[in-house]
C-alpha positions in Angstrom: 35.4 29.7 -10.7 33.1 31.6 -8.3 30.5 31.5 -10.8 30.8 27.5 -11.3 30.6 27.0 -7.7 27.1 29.3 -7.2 26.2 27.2 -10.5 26.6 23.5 -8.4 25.4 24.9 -5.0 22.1 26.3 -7.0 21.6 22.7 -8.8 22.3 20.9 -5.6 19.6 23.2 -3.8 16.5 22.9 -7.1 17.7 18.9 -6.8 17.0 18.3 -3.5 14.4 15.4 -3.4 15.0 14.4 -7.0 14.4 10.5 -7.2 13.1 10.6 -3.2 9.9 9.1 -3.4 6.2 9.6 -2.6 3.9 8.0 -0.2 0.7 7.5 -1.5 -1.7 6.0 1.6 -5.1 5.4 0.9 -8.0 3.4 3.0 -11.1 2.1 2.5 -13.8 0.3 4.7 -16.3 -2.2 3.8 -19.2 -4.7 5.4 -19.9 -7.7 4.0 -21.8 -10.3 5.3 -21.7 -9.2 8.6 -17.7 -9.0 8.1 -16.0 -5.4 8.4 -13.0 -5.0 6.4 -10.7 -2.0 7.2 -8.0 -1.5 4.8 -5.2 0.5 4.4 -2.6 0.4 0.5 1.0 2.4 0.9 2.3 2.8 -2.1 5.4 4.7 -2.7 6.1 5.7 -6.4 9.5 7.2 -7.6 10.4 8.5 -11.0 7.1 7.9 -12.0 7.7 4.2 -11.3 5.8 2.6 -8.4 8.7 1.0 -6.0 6.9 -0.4 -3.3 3.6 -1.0 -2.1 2.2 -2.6 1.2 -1.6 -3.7 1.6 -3.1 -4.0 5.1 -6.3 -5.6 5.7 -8.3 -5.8 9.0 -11.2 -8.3 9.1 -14.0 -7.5 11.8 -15.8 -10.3 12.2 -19.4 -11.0 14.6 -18.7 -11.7 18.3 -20.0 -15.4 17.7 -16.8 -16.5 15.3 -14.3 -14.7 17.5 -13.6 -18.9 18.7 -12.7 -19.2 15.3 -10.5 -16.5 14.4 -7.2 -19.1 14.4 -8.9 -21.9 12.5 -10.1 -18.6 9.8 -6.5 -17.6 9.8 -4.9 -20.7 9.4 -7.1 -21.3 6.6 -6.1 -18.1 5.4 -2.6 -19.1 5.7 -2.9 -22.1 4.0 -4.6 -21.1 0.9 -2.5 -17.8 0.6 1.2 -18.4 1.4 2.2 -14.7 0.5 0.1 -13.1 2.9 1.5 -12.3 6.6 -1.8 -13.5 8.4 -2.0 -12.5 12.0 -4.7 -12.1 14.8 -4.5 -8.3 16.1 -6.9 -6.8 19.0 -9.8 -9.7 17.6 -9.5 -8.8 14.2 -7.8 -11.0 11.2 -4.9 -9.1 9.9 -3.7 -9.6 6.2 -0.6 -8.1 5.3 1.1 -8.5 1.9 4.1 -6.1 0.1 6.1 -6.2 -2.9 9.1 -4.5 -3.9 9.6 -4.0 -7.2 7.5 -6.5 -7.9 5.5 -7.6 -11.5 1.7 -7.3 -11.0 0.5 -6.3 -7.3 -3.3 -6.1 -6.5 -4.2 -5.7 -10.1 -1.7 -3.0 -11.1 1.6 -3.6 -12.6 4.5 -2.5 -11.6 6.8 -1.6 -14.7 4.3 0.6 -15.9 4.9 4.5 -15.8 2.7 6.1 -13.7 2.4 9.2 -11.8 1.8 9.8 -8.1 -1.7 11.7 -9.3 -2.8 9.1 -11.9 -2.2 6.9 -9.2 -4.5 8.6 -6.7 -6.7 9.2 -9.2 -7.4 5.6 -10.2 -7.5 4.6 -6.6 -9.8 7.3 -5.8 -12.1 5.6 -8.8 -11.9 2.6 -6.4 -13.4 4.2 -3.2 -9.7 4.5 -2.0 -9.6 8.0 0.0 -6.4 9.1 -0.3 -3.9 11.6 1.6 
């Protein structure tokens, strides 16, 4: 009996964090045409099965279109319905998740994948990741 209970208290303490998941957030900057883009991809993956992911994007844009920031976003709105589109501190914000989605940015979600593999192939996309 004693020996049964030291068993379940020892497999209690090596499962601790089984099937928790892993945050995974990488960022990545970019210029173009004058346009700076800031953005950050938290994906968490559990079971070697990627359950959610969140993709924030931060558009800088010249001090001469800051006038038209709400027509840009409104346009933005309009023409992508799944993004959250937002003006923050004069900057364009585009926010889009998925939770246990198909397909999200490119990379499905039923497929088995690892938290490294994941970094990895991020990495290969000028991601830095933590």
């Amino acid at each position: 009996m004693k020996k049964s209970f030291v068993l379940v208290i020892l497999i209690m303490i090596l499962c601790t964090g089984c099937g928790e998941a892993q945050k995974l957030v990488c960022t990545a900057s970019n210029t173009e045409d004058e346009i700076k883009s800031y953005s950050t991809l938290e994906i968490k993956v559990r079971e070697n099965k990627i359950s959610n992911m969140e993709f924030i994007v931060d558009m800088e844009f010249p001090q001469e279109y800051q006038s038209q920031l709400p027509m840009i976003a409104n346009n933005i709105k309009s023409s992508k319905p799944y993004m959250d589109v937002s003006i923050v501190d004069g900057k364009i914000r585009l926010v889009t998740e998925d939770d246990y989605g198909e397909s999200f940015l490119g990379i499905d979600m039923d497929q088995e994948i690892t938290y490294g593999e994941l970094k990895e192939v991020l990495e290969l996309q000028d991601f830095v990741c933590e």
